[in-house]
C-alpha distance (Angstrom), angle and dihedral (degrees) to the residues before:
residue distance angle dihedral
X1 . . .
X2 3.72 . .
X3 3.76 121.7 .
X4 4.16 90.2 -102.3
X5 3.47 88.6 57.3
X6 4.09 98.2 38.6
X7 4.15 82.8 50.4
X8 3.12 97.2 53.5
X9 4.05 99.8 42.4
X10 3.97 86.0 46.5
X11 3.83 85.3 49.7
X12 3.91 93.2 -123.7
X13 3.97 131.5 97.6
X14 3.87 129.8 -99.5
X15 3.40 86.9 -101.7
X16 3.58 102.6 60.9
X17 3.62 87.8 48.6
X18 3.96 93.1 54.8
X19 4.21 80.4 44.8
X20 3.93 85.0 59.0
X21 2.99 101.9 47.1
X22 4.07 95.8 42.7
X23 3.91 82.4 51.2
X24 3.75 92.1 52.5
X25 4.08 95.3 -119.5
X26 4.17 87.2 113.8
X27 3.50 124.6 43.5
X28 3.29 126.4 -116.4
X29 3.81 93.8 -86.3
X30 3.90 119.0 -136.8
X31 4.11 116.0 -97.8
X32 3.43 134.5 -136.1
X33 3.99 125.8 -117.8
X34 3.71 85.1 -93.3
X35 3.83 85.2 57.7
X36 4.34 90.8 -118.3
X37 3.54 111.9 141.9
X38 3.98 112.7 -97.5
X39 3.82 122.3 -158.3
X40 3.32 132.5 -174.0
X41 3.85 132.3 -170.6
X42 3.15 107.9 -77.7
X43 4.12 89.6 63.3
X44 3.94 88.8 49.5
X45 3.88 86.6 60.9
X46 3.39 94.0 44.5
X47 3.73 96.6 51.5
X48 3.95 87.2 45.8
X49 3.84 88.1 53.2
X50 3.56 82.4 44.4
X51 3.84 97.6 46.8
X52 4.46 86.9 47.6
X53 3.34 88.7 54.2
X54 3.59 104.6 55.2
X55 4.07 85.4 41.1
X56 3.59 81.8 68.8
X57 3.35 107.1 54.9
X58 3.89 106.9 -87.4
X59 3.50 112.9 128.0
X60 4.01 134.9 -138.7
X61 3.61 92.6 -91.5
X62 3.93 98.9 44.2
X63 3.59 88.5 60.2
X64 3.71 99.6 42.8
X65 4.40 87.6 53.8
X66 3.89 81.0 62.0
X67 3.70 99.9 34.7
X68 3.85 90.9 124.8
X69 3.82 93.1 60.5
X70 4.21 95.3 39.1
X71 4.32 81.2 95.5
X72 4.51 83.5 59.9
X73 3.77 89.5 62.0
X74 3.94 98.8 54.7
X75 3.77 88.2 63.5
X76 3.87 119.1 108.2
X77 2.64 110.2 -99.4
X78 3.84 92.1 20.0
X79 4.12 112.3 -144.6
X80 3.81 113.7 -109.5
X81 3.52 115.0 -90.1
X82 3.92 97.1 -102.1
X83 3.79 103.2 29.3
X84 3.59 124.1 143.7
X85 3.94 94.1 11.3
X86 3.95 83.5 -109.9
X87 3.70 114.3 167.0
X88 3.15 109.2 -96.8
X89 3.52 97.1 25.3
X90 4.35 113.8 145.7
X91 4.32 86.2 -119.8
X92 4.09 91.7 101.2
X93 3.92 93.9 42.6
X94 4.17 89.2 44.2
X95 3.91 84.8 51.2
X96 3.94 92.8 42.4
X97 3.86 86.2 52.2
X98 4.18 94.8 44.9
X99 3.93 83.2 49.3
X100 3.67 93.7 49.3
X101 4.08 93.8 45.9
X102 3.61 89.5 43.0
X103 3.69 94.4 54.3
X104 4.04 85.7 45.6
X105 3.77 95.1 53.0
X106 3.95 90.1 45.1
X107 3.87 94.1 53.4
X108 4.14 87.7 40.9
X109 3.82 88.5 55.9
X110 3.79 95.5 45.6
X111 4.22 85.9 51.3
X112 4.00 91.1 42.2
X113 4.30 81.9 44.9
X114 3.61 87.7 54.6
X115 3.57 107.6 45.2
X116 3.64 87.3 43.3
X117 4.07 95.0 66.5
X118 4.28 85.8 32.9
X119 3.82 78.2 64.4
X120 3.72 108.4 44.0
């Protein structure tokens, strides 16, 4: 399928997909005669494994460290995220992340804490 329709059944834009694959998260994907990028499915679950992970916090650069392994998580089931304690696995960047959120909600609640008593 083209990238339109490989956007639109991952539920992203062409754009993101060129972004993914600039980034390294998405193969180069194989092209046509015509030389148009032509995805199949297993790209479209990797960019919606892709697209899940980000929604949760991972960033660009998480996911490209782990690259290699992005293919694991389109299985069904896919394995958890730090099984085996394979290297490589995504288990250290998932607990990088959790650290980095956790710091972030403990400096938001000391600001919200603040403001609260500015206010009363």
């Amino acid at each position: 399928m083209r990238i339109g329709e490989a956007a639109a059944a991952a539920g992203t834009t062409p754009r993101a997909l060129r972004f993914y694959e600039q980034r390294g998260l998405l193969p180069p994907p194989a092209r046509t005669a015509a030389g148009q990028r032509d995805y199949g499915p297993g790209e479209v679950a990797r960019v919606r494994v892709i697209r899940e992970l980000l929604a949760l916090g991972l960033t660009v650069e998480d996911l490209r460290t782990r690259a290699d392994r992005l293919h694991l998580l389109t299985e069904h089931p896919p394995p958890r995220c730090g099984s085996g304690g394979r290297p490589g696995a995504f288990g250290e960047v998932v607990a990088h992340r959790l650290a980095a959120i956790d710091a972030e909600i403990d400096r938001l609640t000391r600001l919200r804490d603040s403001l609260a008593r500015r206010a009363s």
